[in-house]
mmCIF file as gemmi writes it, N, C-alpha and C atoms, coordinates in Angstrom:
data_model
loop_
_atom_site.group_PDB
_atom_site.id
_atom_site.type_symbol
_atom_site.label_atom_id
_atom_site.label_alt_id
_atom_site.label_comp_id
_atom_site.label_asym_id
_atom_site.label_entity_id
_atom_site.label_seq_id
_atom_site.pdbx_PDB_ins_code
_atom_site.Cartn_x
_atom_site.Cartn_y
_atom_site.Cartn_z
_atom_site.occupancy
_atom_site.B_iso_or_equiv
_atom_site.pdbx_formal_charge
_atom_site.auth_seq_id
_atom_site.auth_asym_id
_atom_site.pdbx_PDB_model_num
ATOM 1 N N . UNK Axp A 1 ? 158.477 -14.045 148.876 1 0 ? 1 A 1
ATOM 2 C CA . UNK Axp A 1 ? 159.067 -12.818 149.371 1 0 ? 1 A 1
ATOM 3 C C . UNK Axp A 1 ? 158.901 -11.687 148.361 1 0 ? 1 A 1
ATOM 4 N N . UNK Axp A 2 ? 158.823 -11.951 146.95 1 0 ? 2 A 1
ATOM 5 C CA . UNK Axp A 2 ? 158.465 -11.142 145.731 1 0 ? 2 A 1
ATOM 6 C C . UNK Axp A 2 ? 157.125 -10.143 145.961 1 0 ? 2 A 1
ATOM 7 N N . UNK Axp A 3 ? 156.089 -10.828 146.968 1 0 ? 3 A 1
ATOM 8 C CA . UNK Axp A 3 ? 155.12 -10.059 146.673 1 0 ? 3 A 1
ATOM 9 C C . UNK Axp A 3 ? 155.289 -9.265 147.907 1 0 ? 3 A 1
ATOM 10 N N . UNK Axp A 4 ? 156.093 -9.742 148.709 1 0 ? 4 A 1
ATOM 11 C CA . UNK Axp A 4 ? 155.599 -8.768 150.242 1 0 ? 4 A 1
ATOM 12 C C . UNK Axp A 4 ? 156.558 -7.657 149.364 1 0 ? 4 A 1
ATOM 13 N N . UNK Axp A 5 ? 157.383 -7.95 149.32 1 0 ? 5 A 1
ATOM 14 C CA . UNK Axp A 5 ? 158.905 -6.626 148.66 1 0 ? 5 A 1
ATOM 15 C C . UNK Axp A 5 ? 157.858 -5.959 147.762 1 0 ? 5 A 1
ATOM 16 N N . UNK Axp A 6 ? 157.676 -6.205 146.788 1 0 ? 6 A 1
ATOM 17 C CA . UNK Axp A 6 ? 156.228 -5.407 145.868 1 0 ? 6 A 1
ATOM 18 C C . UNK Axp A 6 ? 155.256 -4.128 146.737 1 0 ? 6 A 1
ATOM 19 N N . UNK Axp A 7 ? 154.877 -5.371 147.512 1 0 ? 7 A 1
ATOM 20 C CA . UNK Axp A 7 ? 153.982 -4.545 148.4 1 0 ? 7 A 1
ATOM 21 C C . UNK Axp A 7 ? 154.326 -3.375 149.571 1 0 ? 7 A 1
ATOM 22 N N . UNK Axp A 8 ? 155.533 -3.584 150.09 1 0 ? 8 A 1
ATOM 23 C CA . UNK Axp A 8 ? 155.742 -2.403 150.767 1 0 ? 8 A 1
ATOM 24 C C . UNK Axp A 8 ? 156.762 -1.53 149.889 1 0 ? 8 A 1
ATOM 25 N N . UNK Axp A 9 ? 157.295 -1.97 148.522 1 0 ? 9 A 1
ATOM 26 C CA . UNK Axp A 9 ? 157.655 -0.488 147.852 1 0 ? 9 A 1
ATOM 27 C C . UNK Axp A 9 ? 156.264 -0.066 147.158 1 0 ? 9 A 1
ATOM 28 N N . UNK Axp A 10 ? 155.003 -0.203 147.366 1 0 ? 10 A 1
ATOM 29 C CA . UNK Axp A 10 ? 153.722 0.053 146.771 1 0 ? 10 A 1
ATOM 30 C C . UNK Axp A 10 ? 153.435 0.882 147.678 1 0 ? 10 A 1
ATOM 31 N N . UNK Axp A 11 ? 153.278 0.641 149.176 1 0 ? 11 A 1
ATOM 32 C CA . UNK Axp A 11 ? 152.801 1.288 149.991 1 0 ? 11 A 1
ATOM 33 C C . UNK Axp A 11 ? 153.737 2.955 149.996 1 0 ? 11 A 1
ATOM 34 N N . UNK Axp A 12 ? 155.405 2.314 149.821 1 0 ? 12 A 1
ATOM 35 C CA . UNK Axp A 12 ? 156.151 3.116 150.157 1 0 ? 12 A 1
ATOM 36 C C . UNK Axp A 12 ? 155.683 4.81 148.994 1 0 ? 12 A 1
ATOM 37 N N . UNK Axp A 13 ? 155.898 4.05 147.435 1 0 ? 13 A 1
ATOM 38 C CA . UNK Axp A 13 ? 154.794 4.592 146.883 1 0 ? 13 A 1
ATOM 39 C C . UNK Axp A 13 ? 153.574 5.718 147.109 1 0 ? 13 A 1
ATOM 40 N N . UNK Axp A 14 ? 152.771 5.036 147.626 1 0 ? 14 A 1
ATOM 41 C CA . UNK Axp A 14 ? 151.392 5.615 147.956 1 0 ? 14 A 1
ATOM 42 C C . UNK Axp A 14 ? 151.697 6.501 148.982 1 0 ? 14 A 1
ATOM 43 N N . UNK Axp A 15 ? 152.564 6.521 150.003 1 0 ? 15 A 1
ATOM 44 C CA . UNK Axp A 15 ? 153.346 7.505 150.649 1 0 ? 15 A 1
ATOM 45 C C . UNK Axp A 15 ? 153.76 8.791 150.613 1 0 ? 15 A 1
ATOM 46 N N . UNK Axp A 16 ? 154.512 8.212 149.561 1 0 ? 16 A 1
ATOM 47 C CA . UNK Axp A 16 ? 155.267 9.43 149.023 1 0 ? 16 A 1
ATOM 48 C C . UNK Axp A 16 ? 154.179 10.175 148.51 1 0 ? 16 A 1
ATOM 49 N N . UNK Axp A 17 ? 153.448 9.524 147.22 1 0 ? 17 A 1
ATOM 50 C CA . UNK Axp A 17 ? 152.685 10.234 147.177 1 0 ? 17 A 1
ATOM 51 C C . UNK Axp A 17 ? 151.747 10.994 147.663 1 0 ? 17 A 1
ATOM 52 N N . UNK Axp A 18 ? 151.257 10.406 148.896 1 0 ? 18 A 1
ATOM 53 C CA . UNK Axp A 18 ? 150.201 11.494 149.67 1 0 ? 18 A 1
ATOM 54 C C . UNK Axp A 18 ? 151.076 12.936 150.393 1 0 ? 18 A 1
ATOM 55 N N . UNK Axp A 19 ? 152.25 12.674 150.609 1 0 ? 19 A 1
ATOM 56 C CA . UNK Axp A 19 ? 153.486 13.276 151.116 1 0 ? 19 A 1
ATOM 57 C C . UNK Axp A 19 ? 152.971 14.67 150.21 1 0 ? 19 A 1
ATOM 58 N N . UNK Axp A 20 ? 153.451 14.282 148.803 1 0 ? 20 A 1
ATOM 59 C CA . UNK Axp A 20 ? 153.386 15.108 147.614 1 0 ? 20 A 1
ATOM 60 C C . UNK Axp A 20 ? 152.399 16.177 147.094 1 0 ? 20 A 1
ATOM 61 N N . UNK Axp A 21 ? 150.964 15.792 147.523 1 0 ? 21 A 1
ATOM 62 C CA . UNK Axp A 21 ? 149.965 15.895 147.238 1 0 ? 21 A 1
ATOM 63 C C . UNK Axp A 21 ? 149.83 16.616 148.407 1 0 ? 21 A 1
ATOM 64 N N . UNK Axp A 22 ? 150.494 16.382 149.625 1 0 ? 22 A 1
ATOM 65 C CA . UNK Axp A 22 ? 149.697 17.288 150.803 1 0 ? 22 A 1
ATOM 66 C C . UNK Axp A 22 ? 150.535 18.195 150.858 1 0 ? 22 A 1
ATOM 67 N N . UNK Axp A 23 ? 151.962 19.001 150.363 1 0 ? 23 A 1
ATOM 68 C CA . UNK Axp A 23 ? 152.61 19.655 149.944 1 0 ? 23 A 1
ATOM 69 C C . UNK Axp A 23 ? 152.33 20.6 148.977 1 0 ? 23 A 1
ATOM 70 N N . UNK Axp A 24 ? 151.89 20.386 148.118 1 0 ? 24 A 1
ATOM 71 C CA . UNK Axp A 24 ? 150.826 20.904 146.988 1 0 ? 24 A 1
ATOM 72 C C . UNK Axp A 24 ? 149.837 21.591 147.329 1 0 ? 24 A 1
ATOM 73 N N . UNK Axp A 25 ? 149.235 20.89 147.774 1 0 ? 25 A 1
ATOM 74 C CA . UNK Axp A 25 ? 147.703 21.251 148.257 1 0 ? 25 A 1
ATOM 75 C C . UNK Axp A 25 ? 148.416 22.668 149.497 1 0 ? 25 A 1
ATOM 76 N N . UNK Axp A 26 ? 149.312 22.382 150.201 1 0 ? 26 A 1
ATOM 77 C CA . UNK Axp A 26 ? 149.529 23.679 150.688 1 0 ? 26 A 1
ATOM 78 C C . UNK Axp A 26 ? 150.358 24.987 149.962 1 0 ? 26 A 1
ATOM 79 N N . UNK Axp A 27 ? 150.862 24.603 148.868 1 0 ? 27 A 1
ATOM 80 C CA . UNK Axp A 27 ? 151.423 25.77 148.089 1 0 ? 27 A 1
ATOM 81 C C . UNK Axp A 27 ? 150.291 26.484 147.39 1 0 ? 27 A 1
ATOM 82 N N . UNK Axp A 28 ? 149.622 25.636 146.745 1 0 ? 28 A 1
ATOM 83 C CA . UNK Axp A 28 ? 148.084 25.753 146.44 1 0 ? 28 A 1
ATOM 84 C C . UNK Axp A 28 ? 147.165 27.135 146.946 1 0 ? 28 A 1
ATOM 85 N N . UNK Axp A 29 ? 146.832 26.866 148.303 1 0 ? 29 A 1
ATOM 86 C CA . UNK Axp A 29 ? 146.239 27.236 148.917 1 0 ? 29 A 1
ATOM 87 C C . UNK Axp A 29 ? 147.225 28.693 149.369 1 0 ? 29 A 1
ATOM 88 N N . UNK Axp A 30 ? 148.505 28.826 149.228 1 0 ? 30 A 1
ATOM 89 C CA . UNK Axp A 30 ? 149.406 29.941 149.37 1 0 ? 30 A 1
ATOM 90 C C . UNK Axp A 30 ? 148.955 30.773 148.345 1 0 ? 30 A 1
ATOM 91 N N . UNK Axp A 31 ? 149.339 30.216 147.152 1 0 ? 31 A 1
ATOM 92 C CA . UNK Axp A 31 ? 149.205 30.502 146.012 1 0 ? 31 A 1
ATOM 93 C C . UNK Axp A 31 ? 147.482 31.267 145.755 1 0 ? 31 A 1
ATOM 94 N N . UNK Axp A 32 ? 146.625 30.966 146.34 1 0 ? 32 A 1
ATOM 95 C CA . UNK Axp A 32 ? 145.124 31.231 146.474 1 0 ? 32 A 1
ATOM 96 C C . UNK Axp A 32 ? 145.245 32.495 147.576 1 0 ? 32 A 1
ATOM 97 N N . UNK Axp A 33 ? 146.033 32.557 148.154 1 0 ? 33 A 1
ATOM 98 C CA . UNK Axp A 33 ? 145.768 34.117 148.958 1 0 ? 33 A 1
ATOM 99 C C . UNK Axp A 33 ? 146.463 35.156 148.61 1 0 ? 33 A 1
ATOM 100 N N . UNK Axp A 34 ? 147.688 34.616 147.788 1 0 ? 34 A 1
ATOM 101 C CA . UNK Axp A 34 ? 148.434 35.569 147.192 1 0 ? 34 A 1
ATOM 102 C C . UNK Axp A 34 ? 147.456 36.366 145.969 1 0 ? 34 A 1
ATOM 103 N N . UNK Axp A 35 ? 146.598 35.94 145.346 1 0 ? 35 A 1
ATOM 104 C CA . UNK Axp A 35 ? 145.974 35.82 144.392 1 0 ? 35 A 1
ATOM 105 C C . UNK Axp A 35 ? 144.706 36.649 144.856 1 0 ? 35 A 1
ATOM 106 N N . UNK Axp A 36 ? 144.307 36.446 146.222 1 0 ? 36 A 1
ATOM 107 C CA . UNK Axp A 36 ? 143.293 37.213 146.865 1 0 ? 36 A 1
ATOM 108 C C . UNK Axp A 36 ? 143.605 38.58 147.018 1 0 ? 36 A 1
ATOM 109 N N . UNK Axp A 37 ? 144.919 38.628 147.72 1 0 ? 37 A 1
ATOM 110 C CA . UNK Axp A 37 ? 145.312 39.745 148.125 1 0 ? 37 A 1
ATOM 111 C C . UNK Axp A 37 ? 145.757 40.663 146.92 1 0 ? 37 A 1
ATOM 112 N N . UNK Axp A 38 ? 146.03 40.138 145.99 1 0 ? 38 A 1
ATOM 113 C CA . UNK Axp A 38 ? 147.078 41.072 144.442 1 0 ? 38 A 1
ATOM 114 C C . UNK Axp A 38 ? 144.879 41.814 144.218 1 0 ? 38 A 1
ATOM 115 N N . UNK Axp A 39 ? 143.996 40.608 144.14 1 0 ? 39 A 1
ATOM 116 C CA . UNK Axp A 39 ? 142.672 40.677 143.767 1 0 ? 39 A 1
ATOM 117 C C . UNK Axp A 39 ? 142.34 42.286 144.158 1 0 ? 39 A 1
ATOM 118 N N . UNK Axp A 40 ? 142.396 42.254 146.226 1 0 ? 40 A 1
ATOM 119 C CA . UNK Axp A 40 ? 142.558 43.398 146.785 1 0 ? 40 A 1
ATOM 120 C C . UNK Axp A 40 ? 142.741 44.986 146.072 1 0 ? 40 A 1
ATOM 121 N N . UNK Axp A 41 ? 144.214 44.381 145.813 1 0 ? 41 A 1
ATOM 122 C CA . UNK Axp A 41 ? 145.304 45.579 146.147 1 0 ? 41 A 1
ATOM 123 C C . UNK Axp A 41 ? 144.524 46.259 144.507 1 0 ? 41 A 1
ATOM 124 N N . UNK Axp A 42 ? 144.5 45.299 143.016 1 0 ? 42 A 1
ATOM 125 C CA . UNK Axp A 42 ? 144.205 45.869 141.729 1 0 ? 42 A 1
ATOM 126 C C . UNK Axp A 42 ? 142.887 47.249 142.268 1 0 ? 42 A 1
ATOM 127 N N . UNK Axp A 43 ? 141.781 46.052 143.146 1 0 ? 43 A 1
ATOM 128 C CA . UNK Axp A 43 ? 140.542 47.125 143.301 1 0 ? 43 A 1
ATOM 129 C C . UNK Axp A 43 ? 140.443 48.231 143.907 1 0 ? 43 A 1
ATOM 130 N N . UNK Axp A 44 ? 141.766 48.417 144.76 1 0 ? 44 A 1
ATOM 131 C CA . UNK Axp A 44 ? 142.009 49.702 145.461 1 0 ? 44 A 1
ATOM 132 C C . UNK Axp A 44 ? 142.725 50.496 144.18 1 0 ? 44 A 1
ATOM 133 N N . UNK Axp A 45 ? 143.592 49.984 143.295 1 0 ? 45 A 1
ATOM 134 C CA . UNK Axp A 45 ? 144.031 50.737 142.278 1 0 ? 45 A 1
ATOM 135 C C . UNK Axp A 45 ? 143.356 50.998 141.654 1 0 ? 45 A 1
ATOM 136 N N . UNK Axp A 46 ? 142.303 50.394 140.621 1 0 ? 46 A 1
ATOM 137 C CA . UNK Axp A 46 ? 141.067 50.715 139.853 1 0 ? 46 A 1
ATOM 138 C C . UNK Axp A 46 ? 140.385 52.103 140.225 1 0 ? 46 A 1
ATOM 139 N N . UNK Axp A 47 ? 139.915 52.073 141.979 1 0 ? 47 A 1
ATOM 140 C CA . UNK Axp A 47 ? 139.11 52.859 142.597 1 0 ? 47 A 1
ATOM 141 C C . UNK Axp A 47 ? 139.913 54.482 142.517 1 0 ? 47 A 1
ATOM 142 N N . UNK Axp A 48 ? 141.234 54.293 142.602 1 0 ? 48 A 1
ATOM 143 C CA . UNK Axp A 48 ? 142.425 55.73 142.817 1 0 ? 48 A 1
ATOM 144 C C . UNK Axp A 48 ? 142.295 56.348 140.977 1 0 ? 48 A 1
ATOM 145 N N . UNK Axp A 49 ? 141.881 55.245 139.923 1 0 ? 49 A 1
ATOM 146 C CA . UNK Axp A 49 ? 142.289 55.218 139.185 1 0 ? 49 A 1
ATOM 147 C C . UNK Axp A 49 ? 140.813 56.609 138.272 1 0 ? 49 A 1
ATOM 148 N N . UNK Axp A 50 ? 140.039 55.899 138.774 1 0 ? 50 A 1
ATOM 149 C CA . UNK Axp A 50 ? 138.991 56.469 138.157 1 0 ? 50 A 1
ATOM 150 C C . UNK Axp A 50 ? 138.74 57.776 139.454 1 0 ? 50 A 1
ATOM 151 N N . UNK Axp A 51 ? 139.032 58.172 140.578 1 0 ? 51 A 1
ATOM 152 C CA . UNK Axp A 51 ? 138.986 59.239 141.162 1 0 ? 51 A 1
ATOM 153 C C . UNK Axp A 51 ? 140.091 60.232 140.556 1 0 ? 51 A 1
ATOM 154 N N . UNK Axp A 52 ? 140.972 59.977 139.977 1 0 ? 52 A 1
ATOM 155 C CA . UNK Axp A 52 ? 142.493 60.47 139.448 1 0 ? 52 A 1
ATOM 156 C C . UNK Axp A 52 ? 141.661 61.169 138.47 1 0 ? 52 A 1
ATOM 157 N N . UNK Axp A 53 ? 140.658 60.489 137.523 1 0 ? 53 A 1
ATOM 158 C CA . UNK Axp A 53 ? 140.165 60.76 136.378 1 0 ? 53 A 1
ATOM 159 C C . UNK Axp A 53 ? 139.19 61.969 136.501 1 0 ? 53 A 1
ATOM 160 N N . UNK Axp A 54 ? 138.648 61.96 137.668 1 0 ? 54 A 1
ATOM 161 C CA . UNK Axp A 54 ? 136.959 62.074 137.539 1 0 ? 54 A 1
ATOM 162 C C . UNK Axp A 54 ? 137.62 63.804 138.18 1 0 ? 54 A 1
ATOM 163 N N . UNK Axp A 55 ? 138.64 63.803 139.118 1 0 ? 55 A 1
ATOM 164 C CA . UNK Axp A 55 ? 139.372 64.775 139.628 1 0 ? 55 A 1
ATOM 165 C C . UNK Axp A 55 ? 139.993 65.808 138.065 1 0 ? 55 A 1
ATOM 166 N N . UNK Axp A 56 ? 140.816 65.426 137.282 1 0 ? 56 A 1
ATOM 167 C CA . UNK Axp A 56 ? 140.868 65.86 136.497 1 0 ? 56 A 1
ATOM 168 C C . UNK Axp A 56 ? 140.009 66.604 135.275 1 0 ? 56 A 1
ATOM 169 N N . UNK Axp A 57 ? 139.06 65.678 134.963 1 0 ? 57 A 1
ATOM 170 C CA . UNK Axp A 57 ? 138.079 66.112 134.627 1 0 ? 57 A 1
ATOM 171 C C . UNK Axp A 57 ? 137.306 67.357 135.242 1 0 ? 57 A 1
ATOM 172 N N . UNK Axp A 58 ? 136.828 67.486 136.117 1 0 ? 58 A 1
ATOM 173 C CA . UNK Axp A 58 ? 136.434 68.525 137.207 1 0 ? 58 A 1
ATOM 174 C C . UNK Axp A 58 ? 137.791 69.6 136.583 1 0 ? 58 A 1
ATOM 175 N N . UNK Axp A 59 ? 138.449 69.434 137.091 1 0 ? 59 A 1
ATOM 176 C CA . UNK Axp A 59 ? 139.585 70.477 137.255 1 0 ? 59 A 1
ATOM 177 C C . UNK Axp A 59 ? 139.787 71.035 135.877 1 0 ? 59 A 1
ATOM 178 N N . UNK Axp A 60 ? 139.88 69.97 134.863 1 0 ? 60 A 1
ATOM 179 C CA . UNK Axp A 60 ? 139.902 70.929 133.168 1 0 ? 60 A 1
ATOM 180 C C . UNK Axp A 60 ? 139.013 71.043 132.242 1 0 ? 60 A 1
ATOM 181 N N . UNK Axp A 61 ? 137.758 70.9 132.873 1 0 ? 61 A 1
ATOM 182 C CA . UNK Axp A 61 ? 136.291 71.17 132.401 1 0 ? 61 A 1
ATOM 183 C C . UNK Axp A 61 ? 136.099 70.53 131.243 1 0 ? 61 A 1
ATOM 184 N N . UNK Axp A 62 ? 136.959 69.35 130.819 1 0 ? 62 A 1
ATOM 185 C CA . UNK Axp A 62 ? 136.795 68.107 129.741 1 0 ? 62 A 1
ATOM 186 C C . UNK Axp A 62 ? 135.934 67.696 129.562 1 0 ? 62 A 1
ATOM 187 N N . UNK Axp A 63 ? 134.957 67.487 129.087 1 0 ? 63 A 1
ATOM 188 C CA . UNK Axp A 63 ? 134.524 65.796 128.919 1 0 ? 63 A 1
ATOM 189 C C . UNK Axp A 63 ? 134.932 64.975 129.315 1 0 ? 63 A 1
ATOM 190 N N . UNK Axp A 64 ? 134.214 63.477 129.417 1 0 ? 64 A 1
ATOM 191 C CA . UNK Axp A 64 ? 135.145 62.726 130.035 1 0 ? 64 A 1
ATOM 192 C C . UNK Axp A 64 ? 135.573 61.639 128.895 1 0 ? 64 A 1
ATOM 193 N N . UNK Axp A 65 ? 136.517 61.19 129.365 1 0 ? 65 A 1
ATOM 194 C CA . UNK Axp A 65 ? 137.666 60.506 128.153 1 0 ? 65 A 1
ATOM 195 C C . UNK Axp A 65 ? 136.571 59.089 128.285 1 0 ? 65 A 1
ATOM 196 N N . UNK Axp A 66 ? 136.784 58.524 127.174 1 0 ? 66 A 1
ATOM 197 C CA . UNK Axp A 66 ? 136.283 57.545 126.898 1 0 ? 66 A 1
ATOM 198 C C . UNK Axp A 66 ? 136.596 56.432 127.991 1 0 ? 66 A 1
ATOM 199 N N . UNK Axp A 67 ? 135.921 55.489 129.152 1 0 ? 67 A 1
ATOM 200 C CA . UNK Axp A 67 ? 136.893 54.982 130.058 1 0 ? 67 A 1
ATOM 201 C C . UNK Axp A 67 ? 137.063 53.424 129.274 1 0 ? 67 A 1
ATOM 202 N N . UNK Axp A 68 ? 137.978 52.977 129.6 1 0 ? 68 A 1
ATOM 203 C CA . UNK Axp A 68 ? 138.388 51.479 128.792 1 0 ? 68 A 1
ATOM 204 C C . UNK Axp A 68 ? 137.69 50.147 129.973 1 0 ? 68 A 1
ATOM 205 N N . UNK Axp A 69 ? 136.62 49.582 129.182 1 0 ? 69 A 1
ATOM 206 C CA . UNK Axp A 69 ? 135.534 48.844 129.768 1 0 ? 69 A 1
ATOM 207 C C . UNK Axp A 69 ? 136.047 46.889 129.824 1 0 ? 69 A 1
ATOM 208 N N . UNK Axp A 70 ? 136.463 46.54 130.449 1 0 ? 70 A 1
ATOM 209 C CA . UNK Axp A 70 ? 136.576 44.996 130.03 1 0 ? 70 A 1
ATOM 210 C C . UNK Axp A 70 ? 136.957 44.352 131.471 1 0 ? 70 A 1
Protein backbone atom coordinates (compact mmCIF):
# COMPACT_ATOMS: atom_id res chain seq x y z
CA UNK A 1 0.00 0.00 0.00
CA UNK A 2 3.34 2.21 0.59
CA UNK A 3 3.93 2.47 -2.99
CA UNK A 4 0.43 3.11 -4.40
CA UNK A 5 0.13 6.08 -1.38
CA UNK A 6 3.70 7.31 -2.84
CA UNK A 7 2.40 7.24 -6.08
CA UNK A 8 -0.69 9.17 -6.08
CA UNK A 9 0.84 11.93 -3.66
CA UNK A 10 3.54 11.95 -6.77
CA UNK A 11 0.99 12.34 -9.23
CA UNK A 12 -0.85 14.68 -6.84
CA UNK A 13 2.53 16.49 -7.01
CA UNK A 14 3.03 16.66 -10.68
CA UNK A 15 -0.42 18.31 -10.58
CA UNK A 16 -0.03 20.83 -8.70
CA UNK A 17 2.70 21.49 -10.37
CA UNK A 18 1.51 21.78 -13.90
CA UNK A 19 -1.43 23.81 -12.09
CA UNK A 20 1.55 26.24 -11.16
CA UNK A 21 3.36 26.45 -14.18
CA UNK A 22 0.20 27.05 -16.26
CA UNK A 23 -0.59 30.03 -13.95
CA UNK A 24 2.73 31.48 -14.57
CA UNK A 25 2.99 31.00 -17.91
CA UNK A 26 -0.22 33.20 -17.95
CA UNK A 27 1.03 36.07 -15.72
CA UNK A 28 4.01 35.77 -17.94
CA UNK A 29 2.52 36.38 -20.96
CA UNK A 30 0.42 39.47 -19.06
CA UNK A 31 3.44 40.63 -17.96
CA UNK A 32 4.81 40.50 -21.89
CA UNK A 33 2.05 42.92 -23.10
CA UNK A 34 2.27 45.15 -20.39
CA UNK A 35 5.85 45.49 -21.42
CA UNK A 36 4.75 45.86 -25.14
CA UNK A 37 2.48 48.43 -24.54
CA UNK A 38 4.81 50.74 -21.78
CA UNK A 39 7.45 49.69 -25.24
CA UNK A 40 4.58 51.71 -27.29
CA UNK A 41 3.69 54.43 -25.17
CA UNK A 42 8.08 55.37 -24.34
CA UNK A 43 8.23 55.61 -28.51
CA UNK A 44 5.41 57.94 -28.78
CA UNK A 45 7.22 59.93 -25.93
CA UNK A 46 10.71 59.84 -27.49
CA UNK A 47 8.97 61.02 -30.88
CA UNK A 48 7.00 64.35 -28.80
CA UNK A 49 10.33 64.53 -27.26
CA UNK A 50 12.63 65.34 -30.01
CA UNK A 51 9.71 67.43 -31.97
CA UNK A 52 9.52 69.58 -28.50
CA UNK A 53 13.27 70.04 -29.31
CA UNK A 54 13.58 70.50 -32.92
CA UNK A 55 10.38 73.13 -32.37
CA UNK A 56 12.37 75.06 -30.01
CA UNK A 57 15.27 75.16 -31.72
CA UNK A 58 13.51 76.68 -34.84
CA UNK A 59 11.85 79.13 -32.60
CA UNK A 60 15.29 80.42 -30.71
CA UNK A 61 17.59 80.14 -33.60
CA UNK A 62 20.00 77.80 -31.27
CA UNK A 63 21.97 75.32 -32.33
CA UNK A 64 20.99 72.25 -31.50
CA UNK A 65 21.71 70.94 -27.95
CA UNK A 66 23.73 68.07 -27.89
CA UNK A 67 20.89 65.10 -28.06
CA UNK A 68 21.66 62.24 -25.35
CA UNK A 69 22.34 58.99 -27.59
CA UNK A 70 21.99 55.42 -25.84
Amino acid sequence: MSILGDAMRTIESVVLLRSKVERLDEELAATNNEVRNMFGVLLQMDRRIVRLETLEEMRTGVRPFPKIEG
